[in-house]
C-alpha positions as CSV (number, residue, x, y, z in Angstrom):
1,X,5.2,1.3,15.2
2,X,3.4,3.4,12.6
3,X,4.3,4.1,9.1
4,X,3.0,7.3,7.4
5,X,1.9,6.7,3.9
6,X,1.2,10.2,2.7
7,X,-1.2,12.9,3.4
8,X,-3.2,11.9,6.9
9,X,-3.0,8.1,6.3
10,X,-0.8,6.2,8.6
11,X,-0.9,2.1,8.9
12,X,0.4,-0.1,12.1
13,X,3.4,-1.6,10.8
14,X,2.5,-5.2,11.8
15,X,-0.6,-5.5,9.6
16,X,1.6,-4.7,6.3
17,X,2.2,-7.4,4.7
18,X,4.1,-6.1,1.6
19,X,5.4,-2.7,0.1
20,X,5.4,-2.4,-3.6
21,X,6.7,-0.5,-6.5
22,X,3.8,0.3,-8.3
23,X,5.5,0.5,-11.5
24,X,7.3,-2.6,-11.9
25,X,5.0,-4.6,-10.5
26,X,2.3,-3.7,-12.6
27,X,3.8,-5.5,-15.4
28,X,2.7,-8.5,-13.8
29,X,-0.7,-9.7,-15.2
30,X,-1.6,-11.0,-11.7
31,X,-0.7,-8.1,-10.1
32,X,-2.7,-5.8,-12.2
33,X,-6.0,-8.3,-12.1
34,X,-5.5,-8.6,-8.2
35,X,-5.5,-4.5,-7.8
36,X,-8.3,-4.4,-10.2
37,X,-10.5,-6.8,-8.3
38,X,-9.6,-5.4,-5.1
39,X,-10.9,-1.9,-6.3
40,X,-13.9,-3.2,-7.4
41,X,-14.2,-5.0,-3.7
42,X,-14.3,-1.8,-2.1
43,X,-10.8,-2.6,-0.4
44,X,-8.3,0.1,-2.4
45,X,-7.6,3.2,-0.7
46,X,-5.7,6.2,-2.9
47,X,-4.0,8.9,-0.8
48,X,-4.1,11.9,-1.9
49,X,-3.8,13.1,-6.2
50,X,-0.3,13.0,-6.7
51,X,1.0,10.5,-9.3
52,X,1.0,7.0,-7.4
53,X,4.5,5.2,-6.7
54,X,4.1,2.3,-4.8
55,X,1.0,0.2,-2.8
56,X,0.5,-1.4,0.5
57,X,-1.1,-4.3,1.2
58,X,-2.3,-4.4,4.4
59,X,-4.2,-7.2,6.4
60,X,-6.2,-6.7,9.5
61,X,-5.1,-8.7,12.6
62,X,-8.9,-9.0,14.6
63,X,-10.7,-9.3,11.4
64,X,-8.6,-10.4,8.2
65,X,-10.0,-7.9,5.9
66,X,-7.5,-6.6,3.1
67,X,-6.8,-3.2,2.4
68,X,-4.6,-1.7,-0.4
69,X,-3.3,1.6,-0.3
70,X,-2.2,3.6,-3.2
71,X,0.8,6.1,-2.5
72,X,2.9,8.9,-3.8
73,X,5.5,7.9,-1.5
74,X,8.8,5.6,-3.1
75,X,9.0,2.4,-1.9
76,X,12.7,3.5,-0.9
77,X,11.8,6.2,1.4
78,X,9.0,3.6,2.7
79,X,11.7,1.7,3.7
80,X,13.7,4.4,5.3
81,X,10.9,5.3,7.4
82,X,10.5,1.8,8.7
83,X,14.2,1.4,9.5
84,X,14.0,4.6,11.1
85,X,11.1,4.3,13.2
């Protein structure tokens, strides 16, 4: 199954390994060093210029390479397309 995360990005729904609420869980130091270092690895992907809600982590089956998308899509409605699908 696929998930749309906004604009023309869509993920498979087996290589997400977590959907996050970009606001609270920035208040995490870890958090916020991890989606720093991941930007600076080349591996954070921001869809489209609205203001960002949430991030998906996502992990590559075949290869094991980590990516992290930055959407302006609610965790919530995320979810609701997930349970839909």
């Amino acid at each position: 199954m696929y998930l749309h995360l906004g604009q023309d990005t869509v993920v498979t729904t087996d290589e997400i390994v977590g959907i996050f609420d970009l606001d609270n869980s920035t208040v995490s130091k870890i958090t916020r060093d991890y989606l720093r270092l991941s930007e600076r690895g080349g591996r954070v992907i921001t869809i489209g210029y609205d203001l960002p809600k949430s991030f998906v982590l996502c992990k590559d089956k075949k290869s094991g390479e980590q990516r992290v998308y930055i959407s302006p899509i609610a965790v919530s409605t995320l979810q609701k397309r997930i349970e839909k699908g």
